[in-house]
N, C-alpha and C positions, 0 to 999 in steps of 0.2 A: 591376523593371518588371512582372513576371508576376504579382509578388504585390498591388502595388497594383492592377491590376486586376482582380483576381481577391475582393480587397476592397470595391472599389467594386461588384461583381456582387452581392457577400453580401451587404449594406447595403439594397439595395431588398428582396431576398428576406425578410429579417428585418422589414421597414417591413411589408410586404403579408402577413404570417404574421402581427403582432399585430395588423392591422385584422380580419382575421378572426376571429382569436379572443375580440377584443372584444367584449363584447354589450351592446344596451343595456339601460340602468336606472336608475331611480330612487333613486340613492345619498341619504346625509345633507348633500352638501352643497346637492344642488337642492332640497330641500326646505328646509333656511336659509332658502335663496334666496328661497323662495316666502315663507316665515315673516316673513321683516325686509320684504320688501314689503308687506306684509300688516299689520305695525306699523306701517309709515309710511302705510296708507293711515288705520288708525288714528287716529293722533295728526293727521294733516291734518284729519278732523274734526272731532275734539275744537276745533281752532284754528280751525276755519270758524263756530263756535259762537258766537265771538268779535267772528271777520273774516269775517263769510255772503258778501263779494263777491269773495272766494278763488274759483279753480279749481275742481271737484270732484276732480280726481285730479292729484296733486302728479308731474310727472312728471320731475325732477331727482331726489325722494327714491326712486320705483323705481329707476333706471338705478343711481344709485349704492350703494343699500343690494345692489344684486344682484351688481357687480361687485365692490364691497368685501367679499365674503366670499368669501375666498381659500383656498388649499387648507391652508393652517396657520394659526393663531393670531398668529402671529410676522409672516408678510407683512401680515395683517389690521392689526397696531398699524403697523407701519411704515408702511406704504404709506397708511394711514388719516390719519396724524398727515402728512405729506406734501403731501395731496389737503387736507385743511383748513387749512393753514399756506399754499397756495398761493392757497385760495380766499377767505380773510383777506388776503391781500397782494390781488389782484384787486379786494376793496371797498374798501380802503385806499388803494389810488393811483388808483383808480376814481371816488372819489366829487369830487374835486376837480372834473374833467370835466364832472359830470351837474351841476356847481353853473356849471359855463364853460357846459351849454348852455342854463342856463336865465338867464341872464347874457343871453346874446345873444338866446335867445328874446322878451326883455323889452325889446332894443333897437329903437327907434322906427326911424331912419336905418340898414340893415344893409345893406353895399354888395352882400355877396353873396347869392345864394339859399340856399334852406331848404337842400337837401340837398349843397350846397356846403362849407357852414360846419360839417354835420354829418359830412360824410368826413373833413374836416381835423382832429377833435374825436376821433373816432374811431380814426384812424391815429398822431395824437399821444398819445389814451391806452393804445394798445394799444404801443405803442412803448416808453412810459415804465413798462407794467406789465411788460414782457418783460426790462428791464433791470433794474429790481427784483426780477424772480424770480431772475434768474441771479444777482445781487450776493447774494441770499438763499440761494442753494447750494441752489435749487428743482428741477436737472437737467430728469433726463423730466418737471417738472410746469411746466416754465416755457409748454409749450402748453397746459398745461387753466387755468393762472392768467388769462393771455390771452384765453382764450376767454371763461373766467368773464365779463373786464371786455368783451367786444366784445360781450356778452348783455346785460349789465348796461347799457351805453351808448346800447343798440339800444332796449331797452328800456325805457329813458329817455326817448329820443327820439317815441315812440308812445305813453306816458304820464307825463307831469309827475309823477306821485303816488312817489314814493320808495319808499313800503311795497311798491306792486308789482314798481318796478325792483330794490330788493334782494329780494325773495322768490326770486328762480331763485341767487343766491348763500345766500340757508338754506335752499334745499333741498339745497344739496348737502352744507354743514356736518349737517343734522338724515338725512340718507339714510348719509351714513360714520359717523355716531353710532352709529344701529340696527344700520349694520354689525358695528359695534364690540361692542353688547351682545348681539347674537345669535351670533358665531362666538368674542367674545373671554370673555365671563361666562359666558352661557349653556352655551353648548355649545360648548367651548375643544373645539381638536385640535391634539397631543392632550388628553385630558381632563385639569384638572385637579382638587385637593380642592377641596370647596367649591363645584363647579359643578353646574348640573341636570344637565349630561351625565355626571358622576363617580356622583352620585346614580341616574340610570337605569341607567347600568352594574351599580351595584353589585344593584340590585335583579333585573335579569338574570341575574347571576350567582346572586344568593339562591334565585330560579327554578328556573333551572338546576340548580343542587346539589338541593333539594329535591325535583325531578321524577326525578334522578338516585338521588337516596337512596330513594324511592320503586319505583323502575324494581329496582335492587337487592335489594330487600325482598322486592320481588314475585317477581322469580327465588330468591330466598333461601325465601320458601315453597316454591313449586315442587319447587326443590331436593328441601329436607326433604318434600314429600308423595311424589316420587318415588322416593323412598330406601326412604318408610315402609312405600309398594306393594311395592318390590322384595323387602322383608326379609319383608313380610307372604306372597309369593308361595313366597320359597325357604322359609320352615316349612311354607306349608304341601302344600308339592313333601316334605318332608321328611316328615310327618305322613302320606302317603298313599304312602310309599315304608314305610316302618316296619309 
């Protein structure tokens, strides 16, 4: 009994020891972070080039291009292939829905109200997307699937035009992309061959050694001039002793 609480005492002690020791900084992965958002603002307007009555700033592809860059490479594929497979399931049992509301929208005789018939559309497609995530072995993504389609359906509802109600469903497929090509290609962790991150390593190290073999050299003269003084001092210590 003495020792578990004597445990339990050392536990926050040790909590409150590495918050202080911790300091902040600018590590490689916030700066990804900033990177892959920064690709996806990118390519949003490249695509606005196309689509000019787009957003200016895609905001589905920051949130996810920033959270999907994970602290390994390995959570990155996982977790990435996951978050798209759920948000594919999402437009998939999605789209039937925004076809039920534009069905009824175009009904002359509609017994109930607008936002009536839109709760019911709403709760029936979120319902049937949630059971499709979990049949699909979605787990923790069976609430972002969901949500996907309750954006999607909302979105729907406030415009007829399709291009716009799926656009917050590819931004999130085109935001875990980026993720994917900045923490998984780019700059893998850890590094591997073949990557720009493997490639600046190495060129680091080429640095490194260089500046090292330099640093070397230069004590290696040193060296030898101090020697040369020394030997030149004892003759001529010897030469005026003689």
């Amino acid at each position: 009994m003495k020792q578990d609480q004597r445990q339990d005492e050392i536990v926050p002690v040790l909590a409150f020891g590495n918050r202080e020791n911790h300091h902040l900084h600018i590590g490689r992965r916030k700066l990804k972070s900033i990177f892959a958002m920064f690709l996806g603002f990118c390519f949003w307007q490249l695509l606005r080039l196309v689509l000019p009555e787009l957003e200016t700033h895609p905001l589905f592809i920051y949130i996810y291009a920033m959270i999907e860059i994970r602290e390994s490479s390995k959570k990155t594929k996982e977790n990435g292939k996951k978050r798209i497979w759920a948000t594919l399931i999402a437009i998939g049992v999605g789209m039937p829905f925004l076809l039920l509301t534009d069905l009824l929208r175009n009904t002359e005789h509609m017994m109930w109200e607008k936002g009536w018939y839109e709760i019911v559309i709403l709760l029936a497609g979120t319902l049937a997307v949630l059971c499709v995530a979990e049949w699909a072995n979605c787990r923790d993504y069976c609430g972002l699937s969901a949500s996907i389609a309750v954006i999607l359906i909302i979105s729907h509802f406030e415009s007829s035009v399709y291009l716009r109600s799926l656009m917050r469903a590819v931004q999130t497929v085109v935001g875990v992309s980026i993720a994917w090509l900045v923490n998984v290609k780019l700059f893998p962790y850890p590094a591997t061959k073949g990557s720009l991150s493997a490639w600046l390593l190495q060129r680091r190290e080429r640095r490194s050694t260089l500046r090292a073999e330099a640093e070397n050299a230069e004590q290696g003269a040193a060296s030898a001039l101090k020697t040369e003084r020394e030997d030149g001092d004892e003759c001529g210590y010897k030469d005026c002793k003689s």
